[in-house]
N, C-alpha and C positions, 0 to 999 in steps of 0.2 A: 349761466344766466339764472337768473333769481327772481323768481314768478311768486304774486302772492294773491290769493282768489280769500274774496270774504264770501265765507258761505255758511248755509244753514244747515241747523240742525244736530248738531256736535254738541254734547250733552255730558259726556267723561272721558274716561282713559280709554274704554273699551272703544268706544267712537275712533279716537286718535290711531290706536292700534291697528283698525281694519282699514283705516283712509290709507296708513302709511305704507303698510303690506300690499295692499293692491299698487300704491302707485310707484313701488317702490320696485312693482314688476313690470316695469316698463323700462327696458335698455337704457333709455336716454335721461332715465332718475339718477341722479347722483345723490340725494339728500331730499327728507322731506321733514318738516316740522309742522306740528298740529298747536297750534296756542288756544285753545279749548274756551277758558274766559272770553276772550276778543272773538272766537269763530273763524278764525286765520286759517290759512292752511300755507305754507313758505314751503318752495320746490324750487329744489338748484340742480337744473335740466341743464343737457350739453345745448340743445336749441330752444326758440321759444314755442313752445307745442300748449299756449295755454286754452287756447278751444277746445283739443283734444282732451286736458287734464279737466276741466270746466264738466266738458261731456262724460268722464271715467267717475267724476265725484258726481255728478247725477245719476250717475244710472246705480250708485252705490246709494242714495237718498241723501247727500248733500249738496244741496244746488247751488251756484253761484247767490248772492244775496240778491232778490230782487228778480230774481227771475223765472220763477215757480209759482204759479196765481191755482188757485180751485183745484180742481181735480188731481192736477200734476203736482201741486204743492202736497195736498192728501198721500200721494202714491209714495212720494220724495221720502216724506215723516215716517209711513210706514216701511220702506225699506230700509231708514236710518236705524231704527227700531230692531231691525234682524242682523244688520251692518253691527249695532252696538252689543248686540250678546251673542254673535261669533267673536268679539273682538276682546269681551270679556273672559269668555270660557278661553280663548288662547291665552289671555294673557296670566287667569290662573295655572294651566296648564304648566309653561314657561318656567314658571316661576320654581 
């Protein structure tokens, strides 16, 4: 099944890197693709689990589009922010 959540906050590779790592440690991940330009995020789940993937990219600082006002939008940005230079430094690491 082929779930696509437009969300915020996704900025470069390092962004892509850490969204894909975390959801890609979830059993029921089979594939995950980050279109970075657009703010996509495409997950080909064995079921449809997109509240729970919606809720896993929030709590990483990527929220569903539209759904992060004030405070919680603030929190979102900054955890994007730590989400993207963990996802950096692996991926020089990696490399």
């Amino acid at each position: 099944m082929k779930i696509e959540i437009a969300v915020e906050n996704i900025k470069c590779a390092g962004c892509a890197g850490s969204i894909k790592k975390n959801l890609m440690a979830d059993a029921g991940v089979k594939s995950v693709d980050v279109h970075i330009e657009q703010g996509v995020v495409v997950i080909e789940a064995i079921e449809n689990k997109s509240n729970d993937f919606s809720a896993m990219l929030l709590k990483m600082g990527y929220p569903e589009t539209g759904t992060a006002e004030g405070i919680v939008a603030a929190k979102a940005k900054a955890k994007s922010f730590v989400s993207c230079a963990i996802g950096r430094v692996e991926n020089m690491v990696n490399k």
